[in-house]
C-alpha positions as CSV (number, residue, x, y, z in Angstrom):
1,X,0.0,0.0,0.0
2,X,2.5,2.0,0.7
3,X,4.4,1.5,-2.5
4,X,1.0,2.2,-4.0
5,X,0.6,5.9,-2.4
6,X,4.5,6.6,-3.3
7,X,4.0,6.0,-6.7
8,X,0.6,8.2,-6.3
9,X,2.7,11.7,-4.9
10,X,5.5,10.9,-8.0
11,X,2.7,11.2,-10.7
12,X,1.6,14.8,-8.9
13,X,4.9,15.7,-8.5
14,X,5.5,15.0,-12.1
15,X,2.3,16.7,-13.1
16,X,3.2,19.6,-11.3
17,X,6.7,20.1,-12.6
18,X,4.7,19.6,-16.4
19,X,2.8,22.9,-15.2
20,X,5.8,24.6,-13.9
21,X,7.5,24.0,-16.8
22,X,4.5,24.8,-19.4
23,X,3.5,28.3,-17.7
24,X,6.8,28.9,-17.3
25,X,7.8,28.9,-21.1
26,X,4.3,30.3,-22.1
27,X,5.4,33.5,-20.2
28,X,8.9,33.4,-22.4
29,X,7.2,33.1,-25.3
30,X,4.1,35.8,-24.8
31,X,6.9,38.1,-23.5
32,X,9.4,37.3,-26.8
33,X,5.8,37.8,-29.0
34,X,5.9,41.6,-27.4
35,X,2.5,41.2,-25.7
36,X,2.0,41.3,-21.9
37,X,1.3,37.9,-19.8
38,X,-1.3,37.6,-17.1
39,X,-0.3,38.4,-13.6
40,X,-2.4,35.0,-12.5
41,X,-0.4,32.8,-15.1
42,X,2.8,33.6,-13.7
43,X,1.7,33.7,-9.9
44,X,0.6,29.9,-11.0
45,X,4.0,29.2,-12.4
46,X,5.8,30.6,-9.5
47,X,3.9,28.4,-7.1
48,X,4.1,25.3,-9.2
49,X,7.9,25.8,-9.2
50,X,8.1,26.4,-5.0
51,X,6.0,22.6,-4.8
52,X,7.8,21.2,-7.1
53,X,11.7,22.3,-5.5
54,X,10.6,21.8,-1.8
55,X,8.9,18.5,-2.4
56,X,11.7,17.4,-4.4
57,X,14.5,18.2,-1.8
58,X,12.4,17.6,1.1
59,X,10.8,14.7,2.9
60,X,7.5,16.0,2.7
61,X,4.8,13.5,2.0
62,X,4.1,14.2,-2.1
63,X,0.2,13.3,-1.6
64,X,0.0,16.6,-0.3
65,X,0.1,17.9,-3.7
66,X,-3.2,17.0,-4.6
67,X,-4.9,19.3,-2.0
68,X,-2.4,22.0,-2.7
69,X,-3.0,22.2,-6.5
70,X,-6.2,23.3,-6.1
71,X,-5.8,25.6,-3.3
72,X,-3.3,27.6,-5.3
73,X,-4.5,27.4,-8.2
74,X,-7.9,29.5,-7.4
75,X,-5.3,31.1,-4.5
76,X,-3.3,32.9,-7.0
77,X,-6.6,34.1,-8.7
78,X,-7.6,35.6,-5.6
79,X,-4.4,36.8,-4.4
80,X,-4.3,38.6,-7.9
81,X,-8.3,39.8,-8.8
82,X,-9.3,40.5,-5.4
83,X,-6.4,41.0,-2.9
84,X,-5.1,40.4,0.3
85,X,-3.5,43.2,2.8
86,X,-0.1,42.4,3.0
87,X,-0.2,39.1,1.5
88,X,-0.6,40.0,-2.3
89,X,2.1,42.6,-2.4
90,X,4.7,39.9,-0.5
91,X,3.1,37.0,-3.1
92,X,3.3,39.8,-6.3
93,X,6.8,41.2,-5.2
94,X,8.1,37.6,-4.8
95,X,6.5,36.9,-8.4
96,X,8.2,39.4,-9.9
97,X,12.1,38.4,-8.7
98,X,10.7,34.8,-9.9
99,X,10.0,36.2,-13.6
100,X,12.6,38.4,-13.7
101,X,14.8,35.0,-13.5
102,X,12.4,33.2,-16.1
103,X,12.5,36.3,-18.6
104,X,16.6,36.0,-18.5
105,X,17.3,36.4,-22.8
106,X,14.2,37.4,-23.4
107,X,15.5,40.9,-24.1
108,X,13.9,42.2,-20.8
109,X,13.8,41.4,-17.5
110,X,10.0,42.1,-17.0
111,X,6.7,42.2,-18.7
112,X,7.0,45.9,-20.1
113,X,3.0,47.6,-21.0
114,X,5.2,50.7,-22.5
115,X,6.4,47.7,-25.0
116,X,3.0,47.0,-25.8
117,X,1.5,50.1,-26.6
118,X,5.1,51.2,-28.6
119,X,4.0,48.0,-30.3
120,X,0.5,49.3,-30.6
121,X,1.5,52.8,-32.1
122,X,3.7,51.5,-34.5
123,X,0.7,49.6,-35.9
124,X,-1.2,52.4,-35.9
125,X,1.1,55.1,-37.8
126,X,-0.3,54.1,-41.1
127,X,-3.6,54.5,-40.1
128,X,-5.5,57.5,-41.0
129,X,-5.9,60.9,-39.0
130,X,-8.7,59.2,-37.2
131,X,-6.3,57.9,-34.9
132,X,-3.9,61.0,-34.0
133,X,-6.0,61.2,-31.3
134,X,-5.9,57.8,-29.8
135,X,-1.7,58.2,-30.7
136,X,-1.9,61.0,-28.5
137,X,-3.8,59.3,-25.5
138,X,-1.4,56.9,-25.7
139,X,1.4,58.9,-25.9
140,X,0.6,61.2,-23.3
141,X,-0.7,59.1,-20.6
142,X,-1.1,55.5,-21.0
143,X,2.9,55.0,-21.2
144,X,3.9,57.4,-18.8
145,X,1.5,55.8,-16.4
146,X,2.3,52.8,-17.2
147,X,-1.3,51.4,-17.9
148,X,-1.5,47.8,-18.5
149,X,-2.9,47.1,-21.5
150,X,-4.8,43.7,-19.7
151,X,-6.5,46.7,-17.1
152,X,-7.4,49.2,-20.0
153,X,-8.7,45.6,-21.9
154,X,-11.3,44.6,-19.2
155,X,-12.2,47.9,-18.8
156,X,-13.1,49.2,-22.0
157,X,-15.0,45.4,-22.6
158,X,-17.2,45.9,-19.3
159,X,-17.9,50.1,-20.3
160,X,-19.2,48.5,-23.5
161,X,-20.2,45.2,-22.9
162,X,-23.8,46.5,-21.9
163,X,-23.7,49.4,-24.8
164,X,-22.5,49.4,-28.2
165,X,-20.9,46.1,-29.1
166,X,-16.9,47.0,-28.7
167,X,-14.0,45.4,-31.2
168,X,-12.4,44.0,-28.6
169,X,-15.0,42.0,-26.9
170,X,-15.0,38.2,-27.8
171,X,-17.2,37.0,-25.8
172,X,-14.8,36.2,-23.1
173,X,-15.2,36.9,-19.2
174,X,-13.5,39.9,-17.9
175,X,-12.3,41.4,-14.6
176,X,-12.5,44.9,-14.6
177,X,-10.6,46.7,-11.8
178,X,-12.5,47.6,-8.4
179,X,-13.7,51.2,-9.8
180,X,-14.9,50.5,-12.8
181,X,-17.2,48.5,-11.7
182,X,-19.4,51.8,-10.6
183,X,-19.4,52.9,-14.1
184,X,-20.5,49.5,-15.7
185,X,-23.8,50.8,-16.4
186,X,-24.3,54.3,-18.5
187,X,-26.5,56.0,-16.0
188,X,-23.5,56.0,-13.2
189,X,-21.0,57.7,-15.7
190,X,-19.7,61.0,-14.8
191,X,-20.3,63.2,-17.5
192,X,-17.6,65.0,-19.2
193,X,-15.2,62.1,-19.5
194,X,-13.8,60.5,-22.3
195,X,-14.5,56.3,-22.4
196,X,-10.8,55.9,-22.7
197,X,-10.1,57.5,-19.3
198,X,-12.9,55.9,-17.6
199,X,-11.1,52.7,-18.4
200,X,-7.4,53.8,-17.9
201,X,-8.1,55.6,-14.7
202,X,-11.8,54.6,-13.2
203,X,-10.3,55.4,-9.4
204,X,-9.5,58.9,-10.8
205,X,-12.7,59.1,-12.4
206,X,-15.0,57.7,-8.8
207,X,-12.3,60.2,-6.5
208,X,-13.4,63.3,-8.7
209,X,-17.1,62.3,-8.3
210,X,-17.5,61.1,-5.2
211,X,-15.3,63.4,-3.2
212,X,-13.5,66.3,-5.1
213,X,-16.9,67.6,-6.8
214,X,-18.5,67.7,-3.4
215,X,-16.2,70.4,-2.4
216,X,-16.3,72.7,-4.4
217,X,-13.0,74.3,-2.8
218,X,-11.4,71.7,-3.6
219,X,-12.2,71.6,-7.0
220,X,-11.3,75.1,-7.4
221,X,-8.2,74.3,-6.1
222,X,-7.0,72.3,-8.6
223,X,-8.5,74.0,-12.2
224,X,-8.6,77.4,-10.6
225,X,-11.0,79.6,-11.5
226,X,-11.9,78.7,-15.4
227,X,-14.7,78.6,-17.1
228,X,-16.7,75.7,-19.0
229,X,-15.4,76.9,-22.4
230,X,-11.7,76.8,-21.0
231,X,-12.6,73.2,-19.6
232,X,-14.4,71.5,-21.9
233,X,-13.9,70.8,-25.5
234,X,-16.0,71.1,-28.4
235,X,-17.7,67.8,-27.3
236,X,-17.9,68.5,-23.7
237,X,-15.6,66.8,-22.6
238,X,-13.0,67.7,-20.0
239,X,-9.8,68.9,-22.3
240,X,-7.0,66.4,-22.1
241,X,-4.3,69.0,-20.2
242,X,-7.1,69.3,-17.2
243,X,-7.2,65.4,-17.4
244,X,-3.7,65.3,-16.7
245,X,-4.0,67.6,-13.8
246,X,-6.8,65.5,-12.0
247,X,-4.4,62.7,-12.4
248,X,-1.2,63.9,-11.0
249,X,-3.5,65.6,-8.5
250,X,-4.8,62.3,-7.4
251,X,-1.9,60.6,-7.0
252,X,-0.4,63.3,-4.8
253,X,-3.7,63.5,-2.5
254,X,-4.0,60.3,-1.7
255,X,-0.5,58.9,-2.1
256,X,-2.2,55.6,-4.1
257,X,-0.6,54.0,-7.1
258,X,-3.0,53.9,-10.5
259,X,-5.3,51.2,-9.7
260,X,-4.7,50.7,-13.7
261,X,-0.9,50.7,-13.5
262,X,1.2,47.8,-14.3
263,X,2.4,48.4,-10.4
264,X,-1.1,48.3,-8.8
265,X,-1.3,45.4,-6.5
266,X,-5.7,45.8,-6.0
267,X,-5.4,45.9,-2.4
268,X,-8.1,46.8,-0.2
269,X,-6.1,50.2,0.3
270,X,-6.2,50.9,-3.5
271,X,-10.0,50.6,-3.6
């Protein structure tokens, strides 16, 4: 019998090195393509690794794989969707010395979202005028920023997904970040912003609302004293220089990374 149960925690072992192995190499080769991985995949890989070193050069009984695959493989989801205090950073932070190892000749030592949307523009320079203003959206705030592209993604799929049917929704099940989900449905939309910064910066968007527009000192504060012609564009829409200031404004009131940054861990403190 107890041949039998030896034999048993070998086969998971083995099937968890397989998993180590394949998401590690499927974050090589997404990284390699140019495109971005998911945070989730390589928090799997990184824990698939850790069971299958310590239960290699440890005495630990291998059966106990079978209870932890399962546990960390909707644990990592958790860990990265919703968030822990304290124990998401430590998990995400140790993540990210594990890839930087993994992504060794891979031309960089991180997933980089500035390589994306570089990769995005240079699509895009062809294109007709119709897009200078996305080239300029992107220029001058999603790469500075540092937007993930995987954020602005789910995002702009859940503004739309209840609206006008959006290019880039296949059908697939997002995860928005934590603010957008207050702008989901059309009604709860601020007006006077554009869709691509409800989706890049959706805790920018909920702060203004919710606690900078009921002060109106405060709001002064920050634009001065302008009028709606100086603010707004021809569409009524809050001019992209202002935009800026709401966002550097943000982060310097409340000392919170951009839940939509590649550096955002979703904590309870970013929400």
């Amino acid at each position: 019998m107890n041949m039998v149960f030896s034999i048993i925690g070998w086969m998971a072992w083995a099937f968890t090195a397989y998993l180590a192995l394949t998401l590690t190499y499927s974050c090589r080769r997404i990284v390699r393509s140019g495109q971005s991985f998911q945070w989730i995949t390589a928090v799997q890989a990184f824990f698939w690794c850790v069971i299958t070193v310590v239960f290699l050069l440890t005495s630990l009984n291998k059966l106990h794989i079978l209870w932890l695959l399962p546990v960390l493989f909707f644990g990592a989801q958790f860990l990265v969707l919703v968030g822990v205090p304290i124990i998401t950073p430590f998990v995400l932070f140790l993540t990210q010395i594990f890839m930087k190892f993994v992504l060794i000749g891979t031309g960089t030592s991180t997933q980089s979202s500035t390589l994306v949307w570089e990769n995005l523009l240079k699509e895009m320079e062809q294109d007709e005028e119709g897009t200078k203003e996305f080239r300029q959206i992107v220029g001058n705030f999603l790469i500075p920023d540092d937007i993930s592209p995987n954020k602005f993604r789910a995002n702009w799929i859940a503004l739309f997904r209840h609206g006008v049917p959006s290019l880039l929704d296949d059908g697939e099940n997002v995860n928005p970040t934590p603010s957008l989900q207050m702008f989901s449905l059309v009604t709860n939309r601020p007006l006077g912003y554009p869709e691509w910064f409800l989706a890049a910066y959706p805790d920018v968007a909920s702060w203004v609302t919710t606690s900078v527009e009921e002060d109106e000192e405060t709001f002064s504060n920050i634009f001065g004293n302008i009028s709606d012609d100086e603010l707004l564009d021809g569409e009524g829409r809050i001019k992209g220089e202002f935009l800026r200031t709401l966002i550097d404004t943000y982060c310097m009131e409340t000392g919170r990374t951009l839940e939509c940054s590649e550096k955002c861990l979703w904590t309870d403190e970013n929400k």
